[in-house]
LOBA-260034 format. One record per residue (C-alpha): residue number from 1; residue in one letter; chain; x, y, z. Coordinates in nm, 2 decimals, padded with zeros to 4 digits. Each point is the difference from the previous one (the first is absolute). Layout:
   num   residuo   cadena       xx       yy       zz
   NUM         a        A        X        Y        Z
...
//
This chain:
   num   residuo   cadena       xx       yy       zz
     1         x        A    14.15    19.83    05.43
     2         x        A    00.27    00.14   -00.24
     3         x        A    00.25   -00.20   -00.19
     4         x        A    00.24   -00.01   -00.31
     5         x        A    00.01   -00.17   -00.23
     6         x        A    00.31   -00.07   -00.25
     7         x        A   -00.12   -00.18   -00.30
     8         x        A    00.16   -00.19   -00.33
     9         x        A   -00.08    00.25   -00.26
    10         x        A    00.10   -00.15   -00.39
    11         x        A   -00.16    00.09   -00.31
    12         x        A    00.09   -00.32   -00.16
    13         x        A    00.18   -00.31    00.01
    14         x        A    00.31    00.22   -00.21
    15         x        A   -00.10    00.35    00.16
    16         x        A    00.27    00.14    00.30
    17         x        A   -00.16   -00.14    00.32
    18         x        A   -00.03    00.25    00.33
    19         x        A   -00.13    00.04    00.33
    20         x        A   -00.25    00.26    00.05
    21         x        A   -00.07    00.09    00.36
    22         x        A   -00.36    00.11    00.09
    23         x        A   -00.15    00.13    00.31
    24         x        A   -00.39   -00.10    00.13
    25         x        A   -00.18    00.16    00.30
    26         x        A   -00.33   -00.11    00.17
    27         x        A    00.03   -00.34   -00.09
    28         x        A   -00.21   -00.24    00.18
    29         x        A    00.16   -00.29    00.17
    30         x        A   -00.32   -00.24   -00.15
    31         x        A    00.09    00.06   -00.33
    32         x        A    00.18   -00.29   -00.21
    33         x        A    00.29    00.08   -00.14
    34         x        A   -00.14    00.01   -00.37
    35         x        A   -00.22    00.27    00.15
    36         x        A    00.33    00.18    00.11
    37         x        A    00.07   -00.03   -00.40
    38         x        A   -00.33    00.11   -00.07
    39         x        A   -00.02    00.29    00.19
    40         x        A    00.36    00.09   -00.15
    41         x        A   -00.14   -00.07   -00.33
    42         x        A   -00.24    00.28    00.00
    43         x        A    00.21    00.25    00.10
    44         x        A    00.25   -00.08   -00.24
    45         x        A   -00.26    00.06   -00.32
    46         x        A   -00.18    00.29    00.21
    47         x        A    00.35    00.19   -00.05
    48         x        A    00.00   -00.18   -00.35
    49         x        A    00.28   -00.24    00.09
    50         x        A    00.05   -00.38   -00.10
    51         x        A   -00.15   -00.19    00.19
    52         x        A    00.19   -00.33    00.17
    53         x        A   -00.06   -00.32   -00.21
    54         x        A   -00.03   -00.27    00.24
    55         x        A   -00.23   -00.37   -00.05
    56         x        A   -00.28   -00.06    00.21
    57         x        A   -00.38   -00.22   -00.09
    58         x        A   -00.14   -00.11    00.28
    59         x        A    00.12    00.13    00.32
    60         x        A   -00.06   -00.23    00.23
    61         x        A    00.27   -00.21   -00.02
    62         x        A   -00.09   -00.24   -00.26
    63         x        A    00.19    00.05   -00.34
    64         x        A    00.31    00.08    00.05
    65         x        A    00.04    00.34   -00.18
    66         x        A    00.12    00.24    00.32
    67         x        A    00.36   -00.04   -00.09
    68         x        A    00.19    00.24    00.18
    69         x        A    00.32    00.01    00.20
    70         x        A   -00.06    00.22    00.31
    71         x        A    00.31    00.06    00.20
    72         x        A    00.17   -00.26   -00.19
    73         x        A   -00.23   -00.27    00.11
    74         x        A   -00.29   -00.15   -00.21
    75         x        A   -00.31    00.12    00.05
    76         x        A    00.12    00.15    00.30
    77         x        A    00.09   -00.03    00.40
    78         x        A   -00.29   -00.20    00.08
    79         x        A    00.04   -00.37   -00.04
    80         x        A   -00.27   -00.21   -00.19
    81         x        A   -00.18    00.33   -00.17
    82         x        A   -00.02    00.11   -00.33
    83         x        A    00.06    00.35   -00.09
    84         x        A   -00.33    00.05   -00.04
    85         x        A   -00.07   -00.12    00.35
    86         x        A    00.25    00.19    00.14
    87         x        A   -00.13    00.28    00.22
    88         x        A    00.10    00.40    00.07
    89         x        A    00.01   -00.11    00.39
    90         x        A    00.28   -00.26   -00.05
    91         x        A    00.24    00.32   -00.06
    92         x        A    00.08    00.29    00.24
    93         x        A   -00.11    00.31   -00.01
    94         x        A    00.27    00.22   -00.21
    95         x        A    00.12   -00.34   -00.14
    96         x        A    00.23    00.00   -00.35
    97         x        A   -00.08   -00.25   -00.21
    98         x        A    00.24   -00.12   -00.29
    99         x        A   -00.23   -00.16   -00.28
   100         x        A    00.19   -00.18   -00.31
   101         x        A   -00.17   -00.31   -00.26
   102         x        A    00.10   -00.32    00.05
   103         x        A    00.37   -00.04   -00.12
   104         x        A    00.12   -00.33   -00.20
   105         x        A    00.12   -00.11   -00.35
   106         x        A   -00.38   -00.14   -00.06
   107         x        A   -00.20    00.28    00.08
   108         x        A    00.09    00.30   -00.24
   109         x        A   -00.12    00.30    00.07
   110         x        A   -00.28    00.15   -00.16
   111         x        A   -00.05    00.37    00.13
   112         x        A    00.05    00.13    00.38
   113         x        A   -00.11   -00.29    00.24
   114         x        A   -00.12   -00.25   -00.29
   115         x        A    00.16   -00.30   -00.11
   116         x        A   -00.07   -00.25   -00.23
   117         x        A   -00.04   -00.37    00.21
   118         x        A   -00.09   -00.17   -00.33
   119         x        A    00.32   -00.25    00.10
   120         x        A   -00.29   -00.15    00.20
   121         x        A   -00.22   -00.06   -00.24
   122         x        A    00.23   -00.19   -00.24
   123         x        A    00.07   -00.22    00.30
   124         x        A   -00.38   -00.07    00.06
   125         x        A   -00.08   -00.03   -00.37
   126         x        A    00.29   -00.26   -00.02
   127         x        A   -00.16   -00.25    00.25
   128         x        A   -00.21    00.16    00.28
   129         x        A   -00.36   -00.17   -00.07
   130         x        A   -00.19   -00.35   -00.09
   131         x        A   -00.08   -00.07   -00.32
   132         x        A   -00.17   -00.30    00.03
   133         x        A   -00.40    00.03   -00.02
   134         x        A   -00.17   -00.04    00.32
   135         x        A   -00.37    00.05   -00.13
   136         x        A   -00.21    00.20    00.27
   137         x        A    00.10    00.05    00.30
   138         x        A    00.00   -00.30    00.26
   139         x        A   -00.18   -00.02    00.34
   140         x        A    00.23    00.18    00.21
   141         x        A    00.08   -00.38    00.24
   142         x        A    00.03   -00.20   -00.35
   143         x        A    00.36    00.01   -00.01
   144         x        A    00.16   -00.12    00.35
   145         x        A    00.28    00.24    00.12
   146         x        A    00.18    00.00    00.31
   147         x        A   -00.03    00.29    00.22
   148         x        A    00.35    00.08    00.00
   149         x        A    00.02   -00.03   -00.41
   150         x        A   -00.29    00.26   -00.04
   151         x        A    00.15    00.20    00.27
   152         x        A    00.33    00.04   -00.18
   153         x        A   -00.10    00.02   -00.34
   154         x        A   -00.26    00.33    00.10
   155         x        A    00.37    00.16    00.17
   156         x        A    00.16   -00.04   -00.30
   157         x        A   -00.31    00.11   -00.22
   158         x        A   -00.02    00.34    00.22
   159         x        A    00.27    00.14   -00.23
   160         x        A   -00.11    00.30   -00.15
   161         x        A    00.27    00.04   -00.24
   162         x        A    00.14    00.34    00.10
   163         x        A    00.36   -00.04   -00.04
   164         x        A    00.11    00.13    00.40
   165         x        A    00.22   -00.34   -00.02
   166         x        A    00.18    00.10   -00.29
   167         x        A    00.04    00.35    00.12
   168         x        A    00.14   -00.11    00.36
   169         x        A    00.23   -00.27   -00.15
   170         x        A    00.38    00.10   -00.03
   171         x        A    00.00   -00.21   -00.31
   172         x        A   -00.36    00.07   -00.13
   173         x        A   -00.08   -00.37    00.02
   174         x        A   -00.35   -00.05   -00.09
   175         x        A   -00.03   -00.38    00.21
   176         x        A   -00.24    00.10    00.25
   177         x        A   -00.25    00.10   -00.27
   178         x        A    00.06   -00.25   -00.22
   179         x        A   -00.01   -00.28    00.27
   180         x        A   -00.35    00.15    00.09
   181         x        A   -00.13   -00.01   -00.31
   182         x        A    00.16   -00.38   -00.10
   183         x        A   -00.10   -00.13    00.32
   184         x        A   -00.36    00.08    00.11
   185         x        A   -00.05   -00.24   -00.35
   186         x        A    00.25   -00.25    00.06
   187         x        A   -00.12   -00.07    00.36
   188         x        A   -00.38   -00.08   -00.11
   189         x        A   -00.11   -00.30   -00.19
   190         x        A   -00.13    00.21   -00.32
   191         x        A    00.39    00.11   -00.02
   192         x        A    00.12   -00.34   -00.01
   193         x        A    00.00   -00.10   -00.37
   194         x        A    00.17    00.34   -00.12
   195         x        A    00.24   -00.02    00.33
   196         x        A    00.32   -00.08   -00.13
   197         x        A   -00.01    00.18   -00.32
   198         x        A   -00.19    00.30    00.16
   199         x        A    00.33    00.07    00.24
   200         x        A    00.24   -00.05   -00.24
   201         x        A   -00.13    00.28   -00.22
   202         x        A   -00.08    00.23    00.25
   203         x        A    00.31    00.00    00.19
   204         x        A    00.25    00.00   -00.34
   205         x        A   -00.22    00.34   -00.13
   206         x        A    00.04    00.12    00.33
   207         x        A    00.39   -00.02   -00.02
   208         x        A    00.02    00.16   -00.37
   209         x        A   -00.18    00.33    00.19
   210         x        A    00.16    00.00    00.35
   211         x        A    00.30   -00.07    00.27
   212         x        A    00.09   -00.29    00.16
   213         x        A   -00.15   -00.07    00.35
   214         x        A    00.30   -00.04    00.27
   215         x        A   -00.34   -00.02    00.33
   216         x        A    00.05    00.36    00.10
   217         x        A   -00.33   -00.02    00.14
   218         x        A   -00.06    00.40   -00.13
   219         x        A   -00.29   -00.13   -00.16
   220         x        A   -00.19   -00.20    00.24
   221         x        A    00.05    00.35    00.21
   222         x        A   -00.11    00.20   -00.24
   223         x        A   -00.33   -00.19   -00.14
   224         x        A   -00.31    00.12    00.11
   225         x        A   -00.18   -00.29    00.03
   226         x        A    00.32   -00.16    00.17
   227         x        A    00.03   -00.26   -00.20
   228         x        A    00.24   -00.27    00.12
   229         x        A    00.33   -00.07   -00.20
   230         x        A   -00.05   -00.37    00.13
   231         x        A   -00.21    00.01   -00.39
   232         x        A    00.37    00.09   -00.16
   233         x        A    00.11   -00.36    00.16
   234         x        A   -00.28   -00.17   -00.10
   235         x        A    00.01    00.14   -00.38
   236         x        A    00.37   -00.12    00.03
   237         x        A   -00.11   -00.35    00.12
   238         x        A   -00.22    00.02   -00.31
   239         x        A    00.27    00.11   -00.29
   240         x        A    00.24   -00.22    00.12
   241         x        A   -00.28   -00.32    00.01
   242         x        A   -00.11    00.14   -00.37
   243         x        A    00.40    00.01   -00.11
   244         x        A    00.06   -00.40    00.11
   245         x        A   -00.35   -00.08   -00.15
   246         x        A    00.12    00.19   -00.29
   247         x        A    00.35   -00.20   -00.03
   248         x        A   -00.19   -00.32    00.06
   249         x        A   -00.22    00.06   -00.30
   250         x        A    00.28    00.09   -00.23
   251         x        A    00.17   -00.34    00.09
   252         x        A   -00.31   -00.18   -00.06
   253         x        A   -00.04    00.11   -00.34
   254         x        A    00.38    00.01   -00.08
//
């Protein structure tokens, strides 16, 4: 098959940003579409061009780095799939594809189709984990959790941290993340002793970084391991609980 690609092409984060347009023949419908990039890659430095900067680890849909907005949707037409996932045969034959990095206030642009996501890290680093010593590691029925509990908190725990919620949200909210990432602890019983203090810091360094959330719902759509926005309600149930809990201390001590 034969398809064309118009990608992001920027220097640096102050360089003049264009689109370059690029034609590829005989390319096989099995190939991912980092392969696509790939193959693109090589001919660029064979006729001793730039190549295309664009994040990728471990392609198989795990961490998160295949950031890339293909037709203006991110990581592409197919629902659920990472870029990396994402497959030559999901296009049409003579097919012309827009690619463009991630777009929002958060994620400055590095060079071509990289941005920086570290936003997401200071959000992590501000609350996202247990700190209280659990020795070795427990027999894995030792700790009684309902079915339901465990259930939820692996949903939320599938985030992979890649930033298509940001990217799809008219207002660059990061809540689906961040509810994620503050609720697959908050809904186990090692999450309980941090809980309250845990949300509160997550979810005020998430709002020094990105929009508001007005429930869209872009980014439920756009997450490829469809993760459910019903974890933005439940980190809102959480931060309001941890405000009155807050208040009530305040008065006590007053």
């Amino acid at each position: 098959m034969k398809v064309t690609l118009t990608v992001w092409r920027q220097a640096g984060p102050a360089a003049q940003g264009r689109f370059e347009t690029y034609e590829l023949d005989e390319v096989s419908e099995d190939m991912s579409f980092l392969e696509l990039f790939d193959v693109l890659n090589e001919r660029l430095i064979a006729k001793g061009e730039e190549p295309v900067a664009f994040d990728h680890d471990c392609r198989e849909g795990i961490c998160g780095s295949c950031s890339m907005m293909i037709d203006g949707r991110p990581h592409g037409p197919e629902l659920g799939t990472a870029t990396c996932q994402l497959h030559m045969r999901k296009f049409a034959d003579g097919a012309k594809i827009t690619v463009e990095p991630w777009r929002a206030g958060a994620f400055p642009l590095v060079r071509d189709l990289v941005v920086d996501r570290s936003a997401f890290d200071r959000i992590v680093e501000s609350g996202g984990y247990i700190t209280a010593p659990t020795g070795s590691a427990p027999d894995g029925n030792l700790i009684l959790i309902p079915k339901a509990v465990a259930d939820s908190a692996m949903d939320a725990a599938a985030c992979i941290g890649c930033g298509a919620c940001v990217a799809a949200c008219p207002n660059s909210a990061a809540n689906l993340f961040t509810a994620a990432k503050v609720m697959h602890l908050n809904l186990l019983p090692q999450g309980q002793p941090e809980r309250w203090e845990r949300v509160t810091n997550m979810v005020d360094t998430m709002e020094q970084f990105f929009g508001s959330c007005t429930n869209h719902g872009e980014c439920e759509a756009a997450c490829p391991k469809e993760i459910s926005i019903d974890f933005i309600a439940l980190m809102n149930r959480d931060y309001i609980k941890a405000q009155f809990k807050q208040r009530r201390l305040a008065s006590q001590r007053g």
